[in-house]
PASEBA-1860 file (N, C-alpha, C; in nm, 3 decimals):
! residues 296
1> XXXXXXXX> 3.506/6.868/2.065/3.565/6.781/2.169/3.458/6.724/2.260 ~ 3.376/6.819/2.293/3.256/6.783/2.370/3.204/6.650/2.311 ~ 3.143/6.662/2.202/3.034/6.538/2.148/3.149/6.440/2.107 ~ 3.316/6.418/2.084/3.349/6.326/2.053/3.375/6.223/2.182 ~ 3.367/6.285/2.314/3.454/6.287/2.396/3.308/6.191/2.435 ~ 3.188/6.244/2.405/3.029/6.189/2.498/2.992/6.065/2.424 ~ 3.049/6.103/2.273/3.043/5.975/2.158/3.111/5.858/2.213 ~ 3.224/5.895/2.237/3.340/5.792/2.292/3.239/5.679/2.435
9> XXXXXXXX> 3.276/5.779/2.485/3.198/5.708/2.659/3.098/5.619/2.598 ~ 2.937/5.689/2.537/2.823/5.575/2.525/2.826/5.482/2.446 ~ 2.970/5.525/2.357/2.985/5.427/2.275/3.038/5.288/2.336 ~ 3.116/5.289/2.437/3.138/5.185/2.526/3.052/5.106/2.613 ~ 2.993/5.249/2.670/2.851/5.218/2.768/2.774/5.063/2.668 ~ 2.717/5.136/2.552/2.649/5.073/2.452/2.739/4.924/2.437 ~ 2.859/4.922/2.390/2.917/4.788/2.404/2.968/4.691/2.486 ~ 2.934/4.750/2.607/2.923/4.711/2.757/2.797/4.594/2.749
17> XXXXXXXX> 2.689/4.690/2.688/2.563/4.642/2.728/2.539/4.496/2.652 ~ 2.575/4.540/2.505/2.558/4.429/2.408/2.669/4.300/2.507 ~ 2.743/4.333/2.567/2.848/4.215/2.546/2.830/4.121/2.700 ~ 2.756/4.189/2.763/2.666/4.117/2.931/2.548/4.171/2.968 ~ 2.467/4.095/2.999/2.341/4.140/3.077/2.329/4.128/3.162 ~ 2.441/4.165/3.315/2.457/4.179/3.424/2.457/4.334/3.421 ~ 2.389/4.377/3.530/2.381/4.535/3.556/2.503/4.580/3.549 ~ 2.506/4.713/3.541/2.675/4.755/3.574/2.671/4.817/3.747
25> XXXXXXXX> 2.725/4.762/3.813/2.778/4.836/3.913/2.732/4.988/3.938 ~ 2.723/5.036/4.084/2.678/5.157/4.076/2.799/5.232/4.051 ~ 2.889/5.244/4.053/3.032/5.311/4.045/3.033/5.356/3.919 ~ 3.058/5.225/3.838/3.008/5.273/3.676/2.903/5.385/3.625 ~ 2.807/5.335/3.688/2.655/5.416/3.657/2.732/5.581/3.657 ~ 2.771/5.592/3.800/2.795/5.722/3.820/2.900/5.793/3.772 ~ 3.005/5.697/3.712/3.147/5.739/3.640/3.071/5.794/3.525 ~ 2.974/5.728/3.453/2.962/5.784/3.320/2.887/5.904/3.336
33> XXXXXXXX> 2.808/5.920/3.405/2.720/6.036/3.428/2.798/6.154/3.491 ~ 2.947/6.138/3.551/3.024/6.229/3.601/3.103/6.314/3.456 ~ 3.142/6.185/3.371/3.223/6.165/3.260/3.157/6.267/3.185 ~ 3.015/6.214/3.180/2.958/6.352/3.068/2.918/6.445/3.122 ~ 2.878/6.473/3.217/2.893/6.666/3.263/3.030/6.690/3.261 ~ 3.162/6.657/3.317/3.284/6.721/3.243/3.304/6.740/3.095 ~ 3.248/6.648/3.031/3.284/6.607/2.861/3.220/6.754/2.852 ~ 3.114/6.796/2.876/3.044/6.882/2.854/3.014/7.047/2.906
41> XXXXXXXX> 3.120/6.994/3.020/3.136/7.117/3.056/3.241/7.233/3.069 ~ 3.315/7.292/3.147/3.468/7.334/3.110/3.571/7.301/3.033 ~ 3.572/7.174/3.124/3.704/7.122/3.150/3.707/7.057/2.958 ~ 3.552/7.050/2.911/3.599/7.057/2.786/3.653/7.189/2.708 ~ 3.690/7.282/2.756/3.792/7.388/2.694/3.931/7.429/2.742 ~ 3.911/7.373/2.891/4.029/7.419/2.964/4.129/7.314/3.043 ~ 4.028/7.197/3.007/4.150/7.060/3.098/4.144/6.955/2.986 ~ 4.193/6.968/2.890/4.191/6.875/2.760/4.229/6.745/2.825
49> XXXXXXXX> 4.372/6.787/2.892/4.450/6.655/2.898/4.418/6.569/2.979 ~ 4.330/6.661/3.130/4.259/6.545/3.205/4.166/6.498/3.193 ~ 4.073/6.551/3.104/3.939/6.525/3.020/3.988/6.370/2.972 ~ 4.083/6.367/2.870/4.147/6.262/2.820/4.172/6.133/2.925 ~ 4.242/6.138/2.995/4.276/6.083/3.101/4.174/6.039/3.159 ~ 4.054/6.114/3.185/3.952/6.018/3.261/3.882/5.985/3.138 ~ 3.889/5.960/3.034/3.839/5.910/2.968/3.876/5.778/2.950 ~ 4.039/5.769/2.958/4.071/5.644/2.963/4.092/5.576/3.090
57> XXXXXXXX> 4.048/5.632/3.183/3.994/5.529/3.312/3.876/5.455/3.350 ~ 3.790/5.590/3.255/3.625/5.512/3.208/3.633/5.388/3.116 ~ 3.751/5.419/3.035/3.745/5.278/2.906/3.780/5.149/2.978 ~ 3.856/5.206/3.077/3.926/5.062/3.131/3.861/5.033/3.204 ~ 3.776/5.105/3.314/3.672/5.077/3.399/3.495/4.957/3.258 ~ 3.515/4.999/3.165/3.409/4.957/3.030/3.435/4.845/3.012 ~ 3.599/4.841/2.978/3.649/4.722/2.959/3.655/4.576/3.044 ~ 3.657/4.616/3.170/3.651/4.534/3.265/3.584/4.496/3.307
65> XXXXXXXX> 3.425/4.568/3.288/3.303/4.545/3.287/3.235/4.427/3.171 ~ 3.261/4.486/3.032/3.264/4.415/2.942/3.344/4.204/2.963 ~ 3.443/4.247/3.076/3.511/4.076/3.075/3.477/4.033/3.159 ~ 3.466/4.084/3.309/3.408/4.034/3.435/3.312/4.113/3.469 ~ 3.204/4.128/3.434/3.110/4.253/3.477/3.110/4.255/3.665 ~ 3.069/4.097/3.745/3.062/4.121/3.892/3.253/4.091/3.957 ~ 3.276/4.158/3.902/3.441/4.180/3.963/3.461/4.271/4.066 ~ 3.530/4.240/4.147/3.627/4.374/4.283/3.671/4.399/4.184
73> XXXXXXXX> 3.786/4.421/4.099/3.857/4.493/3.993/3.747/4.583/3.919 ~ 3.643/4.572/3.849/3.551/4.640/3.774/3.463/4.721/3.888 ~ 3.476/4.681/3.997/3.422/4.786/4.105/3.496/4.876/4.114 ~ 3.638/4.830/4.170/3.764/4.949/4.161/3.778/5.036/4.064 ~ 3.803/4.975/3.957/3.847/5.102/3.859/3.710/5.139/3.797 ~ 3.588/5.131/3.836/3.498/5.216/3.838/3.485/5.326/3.907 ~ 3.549/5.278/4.022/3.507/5.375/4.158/3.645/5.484/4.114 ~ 3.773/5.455/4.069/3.850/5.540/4.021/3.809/5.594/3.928
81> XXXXXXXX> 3.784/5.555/3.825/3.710/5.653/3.669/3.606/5.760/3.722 ~ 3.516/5.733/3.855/3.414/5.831/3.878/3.508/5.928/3.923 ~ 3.566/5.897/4.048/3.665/6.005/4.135/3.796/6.108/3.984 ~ 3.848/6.039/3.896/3.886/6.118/3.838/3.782/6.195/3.708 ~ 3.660/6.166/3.713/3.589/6.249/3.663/3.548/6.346/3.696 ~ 3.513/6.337/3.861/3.481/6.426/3.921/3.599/6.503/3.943 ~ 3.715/6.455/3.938/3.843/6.606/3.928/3.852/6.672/3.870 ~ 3.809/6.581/3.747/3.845/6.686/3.604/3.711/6.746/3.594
89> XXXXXXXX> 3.604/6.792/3.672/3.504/6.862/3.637/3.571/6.978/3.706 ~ 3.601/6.927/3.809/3.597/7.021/3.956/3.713/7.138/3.896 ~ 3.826/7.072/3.834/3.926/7.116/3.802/3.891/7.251/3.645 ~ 3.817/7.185/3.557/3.738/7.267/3.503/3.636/7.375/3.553 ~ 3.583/7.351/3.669/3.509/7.451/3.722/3.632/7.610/3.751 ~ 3.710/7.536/3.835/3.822/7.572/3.911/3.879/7.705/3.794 ~ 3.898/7.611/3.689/3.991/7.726/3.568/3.911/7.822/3.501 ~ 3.753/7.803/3.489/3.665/7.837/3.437/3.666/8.003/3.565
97> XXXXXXXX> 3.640/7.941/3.674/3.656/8.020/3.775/3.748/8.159/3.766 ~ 3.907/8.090/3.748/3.966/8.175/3.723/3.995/8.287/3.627 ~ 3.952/8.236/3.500/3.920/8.315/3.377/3.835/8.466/3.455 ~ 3.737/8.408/3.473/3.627/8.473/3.514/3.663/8.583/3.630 ~ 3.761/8.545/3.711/3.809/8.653/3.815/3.918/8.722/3.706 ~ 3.974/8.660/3.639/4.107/8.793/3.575/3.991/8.877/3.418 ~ 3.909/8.806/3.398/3.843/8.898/3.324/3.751/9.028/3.392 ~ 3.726/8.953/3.510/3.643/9.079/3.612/3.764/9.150/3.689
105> XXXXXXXX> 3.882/9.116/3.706/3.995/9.197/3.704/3.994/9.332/3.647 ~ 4.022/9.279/3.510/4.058/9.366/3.368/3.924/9.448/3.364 ~ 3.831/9.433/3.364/3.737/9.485/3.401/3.686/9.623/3.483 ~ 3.703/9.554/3.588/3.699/9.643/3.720/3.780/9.811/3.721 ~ 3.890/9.821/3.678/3.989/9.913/3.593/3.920/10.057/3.510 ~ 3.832/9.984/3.464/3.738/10.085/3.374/3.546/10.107/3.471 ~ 3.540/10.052/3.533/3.443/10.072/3.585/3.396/10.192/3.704 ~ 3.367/10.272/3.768/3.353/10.338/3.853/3.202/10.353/3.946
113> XXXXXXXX> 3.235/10.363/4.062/3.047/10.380/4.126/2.987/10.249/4.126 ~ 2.844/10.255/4.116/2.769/10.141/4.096/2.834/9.998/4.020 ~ 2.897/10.079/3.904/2.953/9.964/3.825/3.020/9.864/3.893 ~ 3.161/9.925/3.985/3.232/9.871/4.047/3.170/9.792/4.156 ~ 3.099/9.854/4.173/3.046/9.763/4.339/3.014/9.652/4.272 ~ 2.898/9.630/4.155/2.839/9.495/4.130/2.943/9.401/4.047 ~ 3.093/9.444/3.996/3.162/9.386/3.983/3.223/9.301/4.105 ~ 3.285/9.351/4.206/3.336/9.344/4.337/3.194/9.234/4.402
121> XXXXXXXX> 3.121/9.242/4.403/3.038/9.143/4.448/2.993/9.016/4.313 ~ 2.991/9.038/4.221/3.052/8.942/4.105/3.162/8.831/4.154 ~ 3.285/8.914/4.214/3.370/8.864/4.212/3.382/8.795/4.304 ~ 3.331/8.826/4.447/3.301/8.756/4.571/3.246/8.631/4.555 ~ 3.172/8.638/4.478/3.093/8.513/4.450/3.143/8.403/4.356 ~ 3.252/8.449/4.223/3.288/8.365/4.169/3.425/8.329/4.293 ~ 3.482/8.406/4.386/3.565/8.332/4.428/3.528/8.232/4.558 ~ 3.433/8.268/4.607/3.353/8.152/4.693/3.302/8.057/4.649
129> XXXXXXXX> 3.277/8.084/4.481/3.293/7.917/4.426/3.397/7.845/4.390 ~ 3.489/7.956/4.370/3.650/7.875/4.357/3.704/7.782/4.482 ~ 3.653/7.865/4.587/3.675/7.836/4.739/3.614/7.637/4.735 ~ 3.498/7.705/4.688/3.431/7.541/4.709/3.448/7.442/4.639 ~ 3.472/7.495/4.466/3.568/7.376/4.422/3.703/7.338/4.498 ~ 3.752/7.382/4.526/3.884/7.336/4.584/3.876/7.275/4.695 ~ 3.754/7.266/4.781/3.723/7.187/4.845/3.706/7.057/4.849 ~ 3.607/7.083/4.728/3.553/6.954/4.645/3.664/6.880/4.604
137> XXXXXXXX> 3.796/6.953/4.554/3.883/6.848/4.513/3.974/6.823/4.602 ~ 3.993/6.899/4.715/4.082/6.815/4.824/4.026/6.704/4.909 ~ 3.861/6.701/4.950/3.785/6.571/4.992/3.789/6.451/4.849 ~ 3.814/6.565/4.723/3.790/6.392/4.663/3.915/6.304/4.649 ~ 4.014/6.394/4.663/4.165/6.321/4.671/4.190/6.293/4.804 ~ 4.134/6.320/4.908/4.143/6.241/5.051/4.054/6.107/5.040 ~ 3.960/6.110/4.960/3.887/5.972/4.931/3.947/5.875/4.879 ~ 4.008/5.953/4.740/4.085/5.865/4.706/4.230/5.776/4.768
145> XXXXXXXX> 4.274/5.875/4.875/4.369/5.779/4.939/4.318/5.699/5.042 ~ 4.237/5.737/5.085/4.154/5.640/5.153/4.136/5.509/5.116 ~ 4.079/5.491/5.001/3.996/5.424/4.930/4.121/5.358/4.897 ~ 4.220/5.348/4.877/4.384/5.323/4.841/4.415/5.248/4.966 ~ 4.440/5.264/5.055/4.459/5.229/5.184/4.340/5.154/5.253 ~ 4.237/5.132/5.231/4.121/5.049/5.222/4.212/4.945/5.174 ~ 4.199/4.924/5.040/4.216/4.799/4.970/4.360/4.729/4.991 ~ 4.477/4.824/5.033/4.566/4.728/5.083/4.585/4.710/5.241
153> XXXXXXXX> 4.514/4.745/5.288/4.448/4.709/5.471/4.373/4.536/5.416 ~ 4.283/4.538/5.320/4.190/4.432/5.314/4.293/4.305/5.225 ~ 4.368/4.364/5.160/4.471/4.251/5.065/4.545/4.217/5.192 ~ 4.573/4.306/5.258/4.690/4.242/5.403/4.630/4.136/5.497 ~ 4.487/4.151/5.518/4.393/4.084/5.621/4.411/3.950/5.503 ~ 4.377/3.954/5.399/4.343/3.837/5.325/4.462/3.740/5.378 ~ 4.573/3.851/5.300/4.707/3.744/5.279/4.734/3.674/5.416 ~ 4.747/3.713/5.567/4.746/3.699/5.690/4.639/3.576/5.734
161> XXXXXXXX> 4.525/3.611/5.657/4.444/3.490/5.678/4.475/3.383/5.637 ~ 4.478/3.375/5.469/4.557/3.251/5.402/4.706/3.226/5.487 ~ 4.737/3.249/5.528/4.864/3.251/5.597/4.823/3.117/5.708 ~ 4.775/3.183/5.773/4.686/3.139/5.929/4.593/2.984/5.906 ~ 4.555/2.981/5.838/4.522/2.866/5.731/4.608/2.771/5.720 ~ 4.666/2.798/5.641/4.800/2.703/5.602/4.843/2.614/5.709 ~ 4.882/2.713/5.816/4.984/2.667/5.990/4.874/2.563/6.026 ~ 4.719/2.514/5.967/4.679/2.442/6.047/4.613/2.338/5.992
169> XXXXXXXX> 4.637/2.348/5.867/4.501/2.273/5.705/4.570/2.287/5.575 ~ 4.561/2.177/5.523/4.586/2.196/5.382/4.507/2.297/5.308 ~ 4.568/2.368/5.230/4.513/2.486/5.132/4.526/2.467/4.974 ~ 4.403/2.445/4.898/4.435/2.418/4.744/4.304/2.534/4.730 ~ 4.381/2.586/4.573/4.239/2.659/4.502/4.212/2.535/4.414 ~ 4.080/2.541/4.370/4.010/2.508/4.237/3.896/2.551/4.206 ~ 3.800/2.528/4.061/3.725/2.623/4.008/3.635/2.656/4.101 ~ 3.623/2.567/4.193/3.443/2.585/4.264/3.465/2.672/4.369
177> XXXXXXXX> 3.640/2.678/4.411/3.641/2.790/4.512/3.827/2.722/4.548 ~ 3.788/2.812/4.716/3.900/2.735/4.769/3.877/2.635/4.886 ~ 3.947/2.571/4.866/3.917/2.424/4.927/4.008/2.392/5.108 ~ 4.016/2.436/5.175/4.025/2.404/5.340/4.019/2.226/5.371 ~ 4.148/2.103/5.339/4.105/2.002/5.398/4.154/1.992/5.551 ~ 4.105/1.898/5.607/4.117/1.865/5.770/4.095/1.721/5.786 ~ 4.244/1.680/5.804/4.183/1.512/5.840/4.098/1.491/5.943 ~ 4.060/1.388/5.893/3.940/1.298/5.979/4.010/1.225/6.121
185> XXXXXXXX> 4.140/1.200/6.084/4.192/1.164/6.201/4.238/1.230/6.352 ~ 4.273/1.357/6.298/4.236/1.481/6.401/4.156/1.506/6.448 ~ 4.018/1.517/6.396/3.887/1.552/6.429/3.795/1.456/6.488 ~ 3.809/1.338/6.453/3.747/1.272/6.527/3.771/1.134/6.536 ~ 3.743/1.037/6.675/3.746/0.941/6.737/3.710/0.838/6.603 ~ 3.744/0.713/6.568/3.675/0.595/6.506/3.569/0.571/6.496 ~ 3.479/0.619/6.383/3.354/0.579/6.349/3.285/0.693/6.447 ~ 3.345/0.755/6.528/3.271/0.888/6.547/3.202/1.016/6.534
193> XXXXXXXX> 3.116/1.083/6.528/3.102/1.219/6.477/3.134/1.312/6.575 ~ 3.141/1.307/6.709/3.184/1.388/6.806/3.343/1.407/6.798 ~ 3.262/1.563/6.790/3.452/1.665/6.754/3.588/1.617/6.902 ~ 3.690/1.571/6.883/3.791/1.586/6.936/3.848/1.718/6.963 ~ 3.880/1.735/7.108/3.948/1.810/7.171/4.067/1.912/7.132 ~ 4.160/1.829/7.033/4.278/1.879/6.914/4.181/1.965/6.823 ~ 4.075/1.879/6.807/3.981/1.925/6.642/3.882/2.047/6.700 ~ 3.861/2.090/6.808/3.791/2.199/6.860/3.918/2.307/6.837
201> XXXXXXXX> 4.055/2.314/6.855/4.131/2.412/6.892/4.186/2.440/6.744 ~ 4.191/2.321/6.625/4.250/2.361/6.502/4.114/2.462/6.428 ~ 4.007/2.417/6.482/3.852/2.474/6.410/3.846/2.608/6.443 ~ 3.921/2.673/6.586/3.906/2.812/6.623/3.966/2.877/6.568 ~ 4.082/2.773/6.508/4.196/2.894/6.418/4.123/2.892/6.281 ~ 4.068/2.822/6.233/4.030/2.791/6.091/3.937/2.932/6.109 ~ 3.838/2.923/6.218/3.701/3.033/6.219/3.756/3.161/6.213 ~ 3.840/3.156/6.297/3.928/3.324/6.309/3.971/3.302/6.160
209> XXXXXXXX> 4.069/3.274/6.056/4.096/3.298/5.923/3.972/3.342/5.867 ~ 3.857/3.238/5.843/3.752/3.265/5.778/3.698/3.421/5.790 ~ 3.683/3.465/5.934/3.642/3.574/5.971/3.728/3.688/5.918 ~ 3.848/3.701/5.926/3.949/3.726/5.911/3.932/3.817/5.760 ~ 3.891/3.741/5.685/3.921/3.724/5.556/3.795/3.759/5.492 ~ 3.671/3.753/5.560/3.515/3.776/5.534/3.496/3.713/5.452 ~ 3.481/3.567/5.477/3.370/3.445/5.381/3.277/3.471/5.386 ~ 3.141/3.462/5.280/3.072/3.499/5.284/2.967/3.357/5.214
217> XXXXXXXX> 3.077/3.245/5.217/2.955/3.147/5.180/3.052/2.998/5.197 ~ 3.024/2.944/5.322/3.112/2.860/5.305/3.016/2.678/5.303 ~ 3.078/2.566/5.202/2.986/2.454/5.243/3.120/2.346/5.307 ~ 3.043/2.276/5.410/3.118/2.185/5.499/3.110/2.048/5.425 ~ 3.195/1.969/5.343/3.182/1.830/5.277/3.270/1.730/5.380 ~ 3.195/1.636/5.432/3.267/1.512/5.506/3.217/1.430/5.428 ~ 3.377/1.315/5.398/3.454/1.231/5.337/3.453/1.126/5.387 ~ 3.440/1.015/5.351/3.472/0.865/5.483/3.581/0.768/5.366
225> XXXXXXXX> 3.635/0.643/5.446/3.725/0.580/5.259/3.571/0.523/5.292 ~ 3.634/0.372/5.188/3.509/0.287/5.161/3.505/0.158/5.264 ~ 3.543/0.177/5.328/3.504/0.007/5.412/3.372/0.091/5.495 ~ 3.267/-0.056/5.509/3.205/-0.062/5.579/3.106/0.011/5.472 ~ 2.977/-0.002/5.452/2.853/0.016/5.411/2.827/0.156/5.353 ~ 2.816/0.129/5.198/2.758/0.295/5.193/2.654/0.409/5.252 ~ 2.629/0.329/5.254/2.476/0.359/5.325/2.538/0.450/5.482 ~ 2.617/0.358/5.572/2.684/0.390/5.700/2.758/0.511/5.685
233> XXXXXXXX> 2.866/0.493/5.553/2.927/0.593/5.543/2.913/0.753/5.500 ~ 2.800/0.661/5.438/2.703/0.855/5.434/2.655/0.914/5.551 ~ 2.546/0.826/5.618/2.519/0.920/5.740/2.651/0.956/5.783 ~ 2.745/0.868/5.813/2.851/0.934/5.891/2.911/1.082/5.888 ~ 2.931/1.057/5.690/3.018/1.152/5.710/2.897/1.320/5.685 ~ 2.745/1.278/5.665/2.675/1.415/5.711/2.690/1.441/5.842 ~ 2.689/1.349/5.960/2.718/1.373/6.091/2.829/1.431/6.129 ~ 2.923/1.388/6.045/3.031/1.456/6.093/3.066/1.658/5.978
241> XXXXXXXX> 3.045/1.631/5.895/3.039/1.790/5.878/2.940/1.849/5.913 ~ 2.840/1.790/5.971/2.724/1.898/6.073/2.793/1.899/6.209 ~ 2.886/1.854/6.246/2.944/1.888/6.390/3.089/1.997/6.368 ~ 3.102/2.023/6.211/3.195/2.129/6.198/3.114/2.236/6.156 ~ 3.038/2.212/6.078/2.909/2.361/6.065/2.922/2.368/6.193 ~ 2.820/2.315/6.284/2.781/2.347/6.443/2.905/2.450/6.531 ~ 3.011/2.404/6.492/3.103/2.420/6.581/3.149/2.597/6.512 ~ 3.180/2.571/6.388/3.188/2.714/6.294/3.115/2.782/6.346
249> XXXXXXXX> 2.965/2.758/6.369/2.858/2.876/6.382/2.904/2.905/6.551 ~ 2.922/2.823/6.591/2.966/2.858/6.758/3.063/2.976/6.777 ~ 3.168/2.945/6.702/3.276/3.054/6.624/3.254/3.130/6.594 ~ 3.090/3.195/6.558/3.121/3.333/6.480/3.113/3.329/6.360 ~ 3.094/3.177/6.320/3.064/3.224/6.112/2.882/3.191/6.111 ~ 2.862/3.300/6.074/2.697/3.320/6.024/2.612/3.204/6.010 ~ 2.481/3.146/6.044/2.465/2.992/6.061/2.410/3.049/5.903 ~ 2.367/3.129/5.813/2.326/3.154/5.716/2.423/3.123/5.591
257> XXXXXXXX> 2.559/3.124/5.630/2.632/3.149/5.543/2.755/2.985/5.538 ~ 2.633/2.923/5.609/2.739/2.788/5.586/2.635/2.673/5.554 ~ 2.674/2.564/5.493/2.624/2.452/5.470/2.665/2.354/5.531 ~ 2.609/2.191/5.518/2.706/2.109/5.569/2.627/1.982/5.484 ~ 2.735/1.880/5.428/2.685/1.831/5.301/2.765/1.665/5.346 ~ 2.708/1.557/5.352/2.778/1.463/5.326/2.839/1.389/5.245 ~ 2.952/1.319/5.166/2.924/1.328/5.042/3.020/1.091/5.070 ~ 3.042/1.058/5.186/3.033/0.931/5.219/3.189/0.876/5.132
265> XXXXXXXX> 3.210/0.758/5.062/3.327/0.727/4.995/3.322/0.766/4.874 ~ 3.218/0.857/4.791/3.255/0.897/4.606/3.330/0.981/4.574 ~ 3.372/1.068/4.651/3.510/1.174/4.615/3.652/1.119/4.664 ~ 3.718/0.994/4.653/3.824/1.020/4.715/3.980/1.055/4.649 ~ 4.092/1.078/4.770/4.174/1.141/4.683/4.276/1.035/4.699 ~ 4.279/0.945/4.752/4.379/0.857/4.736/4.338/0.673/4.776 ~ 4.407/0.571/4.700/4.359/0.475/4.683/4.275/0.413/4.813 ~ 4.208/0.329/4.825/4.138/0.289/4.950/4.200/0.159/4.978
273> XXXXXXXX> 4.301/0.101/4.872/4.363/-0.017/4.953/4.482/-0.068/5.060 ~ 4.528/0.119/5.071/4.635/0.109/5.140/4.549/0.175/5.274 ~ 4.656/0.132/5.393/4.571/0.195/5.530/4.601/0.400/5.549 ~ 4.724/0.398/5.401/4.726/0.551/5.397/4.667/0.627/5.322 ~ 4.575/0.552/5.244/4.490/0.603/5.144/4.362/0.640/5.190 ~ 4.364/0.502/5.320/4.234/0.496/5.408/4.198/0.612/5.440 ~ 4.292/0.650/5.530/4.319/0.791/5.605/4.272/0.886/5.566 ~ 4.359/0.917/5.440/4.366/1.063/5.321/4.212/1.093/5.297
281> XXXXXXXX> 4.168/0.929/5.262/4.010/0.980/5.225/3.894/0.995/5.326 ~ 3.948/1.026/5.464/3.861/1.049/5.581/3.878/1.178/5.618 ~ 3.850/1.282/5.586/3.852/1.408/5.603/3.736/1.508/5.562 ~ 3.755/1.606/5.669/3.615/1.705/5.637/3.733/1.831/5.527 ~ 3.671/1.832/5.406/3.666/1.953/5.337/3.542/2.115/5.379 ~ 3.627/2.190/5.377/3.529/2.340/5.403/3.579/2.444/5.301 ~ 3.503/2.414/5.206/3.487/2.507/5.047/3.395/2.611/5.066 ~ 3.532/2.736/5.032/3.483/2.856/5.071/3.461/2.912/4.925
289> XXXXXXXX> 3.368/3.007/4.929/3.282/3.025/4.749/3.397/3.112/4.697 ~ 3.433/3.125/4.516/3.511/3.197/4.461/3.490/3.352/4.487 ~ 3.343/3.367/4.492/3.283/3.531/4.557/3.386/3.627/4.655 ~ 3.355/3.526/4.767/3.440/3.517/4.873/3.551/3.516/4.938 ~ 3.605/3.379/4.871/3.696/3.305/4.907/3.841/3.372/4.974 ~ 3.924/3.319/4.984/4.053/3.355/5.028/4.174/3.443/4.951 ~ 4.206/3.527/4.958/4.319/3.580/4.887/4.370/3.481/4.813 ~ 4.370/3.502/4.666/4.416/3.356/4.575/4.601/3.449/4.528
END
């Protein structure tokens, strides 16, 4: 059971490796190295079934590695495959333990004098390691609810953020991330780059979401339609998403972790011959990275 159980694991490890050449996660690293001192130790004689069991949390933790290697999901059920490896060692120690006290039991019975004493202190000692496995496995199952309650504390902040968002900006995903628009007509005066008064108080709510939610890479794109000079409409519209960077970083989002990009009349989203198309295509976009991004 031992070597099929160690076969199994590197055999994944190994097809992990062939199938990405992105590191694995430290979670992983340490799941497998937990995986095989249990494979190998007790709990391969005395915890078959949880032996098993974290075996198939390691596969799925392999597996997920193998499809998204830099995933939150392949972090998670890494970080679970280690924690139930380390049970099922602990838990093997634990039974191994106990053997060992009812055989120094049975034991003890026939012994007398000297004998007995170094049994009796035998026994002290295997049960102060019992003591400490059981330690070991009540901190690692307090981790684990922890670690449980972590992640739906952080799914709640997300969802609350995207929420908060919405009440003040259009919200679309697409591949490059998620996309935050803000008309141009809110934000600023005619042919202006200086932020409006409305457009300072919708930007504090936008910064609080962002924060909210921990972006960790956001770029600022201002939009202009097409009248009036390309040339014009570019500086413009870099002037004007450097006065929403500016204002972001004022807020509290990292001046490291934002860009600000002009991109003038070549992206637009609606025709330029109507005066409502005009509009539509005067707006600052703030594309927050897929890494990152917003609770999708």
């Amino acid at each position: 059971m031992k070597y099929i159980a160690l076969t199994t694991v590197l055999g994944i490890a190994y097809l992990s490796g062939c199938a990405s050449t992105s590191a694995p996660p430290r979670e992983l690293v340490e799941a497998r190295a937990a995986f095989s001192r249990a494979s190998q130790g007790p709990a391969a004689r005395l915890a078959l079934v949880d032996l098993h069991n974290a075996q198939g949390e390691l596969e799925r933790a392999e597996r997920s590695f193998t499809e998204a290697p830099g995933s939150d999901v392949t972090r998670d059920l890494s970080y679970v495959a280690l924690r139930r490896a380390q049970t099922v060692e602990a838990r093997g120690d634990t039974l191994q333990a106990d053997q060992e006290r009812e055989r120094a039991e049975q034991e003890r019975a026939a012994l007398t004098g000297q004998q007995l004493t170094q049994t009796q202190t035998a026994l002290q000692r295997s049960q102060q390691q019992l003591q400490n496995t059981q330690q070991t496995v009540a901190l690692t199952q307090t981790q684990l609810a922890a670690e449980r309650q972590r992640r739906m504390e952080a799914e709640r902040q997300a969802a609350a953020a995207l929420e908060s968002l919405r009440r003040v900006a259009a919200v679309r995903e697409e591949q490059r991330g998620t996309i935050i628009t803000l008309s141009g007509e809110v934000l600023f005066a005619t042919g202006e780059s200086a932020l409006l008064p409305i457009a300072q108080q919708r930007l504090d709510q936008v910064a609080r979401a962002l924060i909210d939610q921990g972006a960790r890479h956001l770029v600022v794109e201002g939009h202009t339609d097409s009248r009036g000079s390309p040339a014009a409409n570019q500086q413009l519209s870099l002037a004007r998403a450097q006065s929403v960077r500016a204002y972001l970083i004022s807020r509290g989002i990292p001046e490291g972790q934002i860009e600000a990009s002009g991109l003038g009349p070549s992206r637009p989203v609606a025709p330029n011959e109507t005066a409502e198309g005009r509009a539509n295509n005067r707006r600052v976009e703030i594309v927050v990275s897929p890494a990152a991004g917003v609770a999708r």
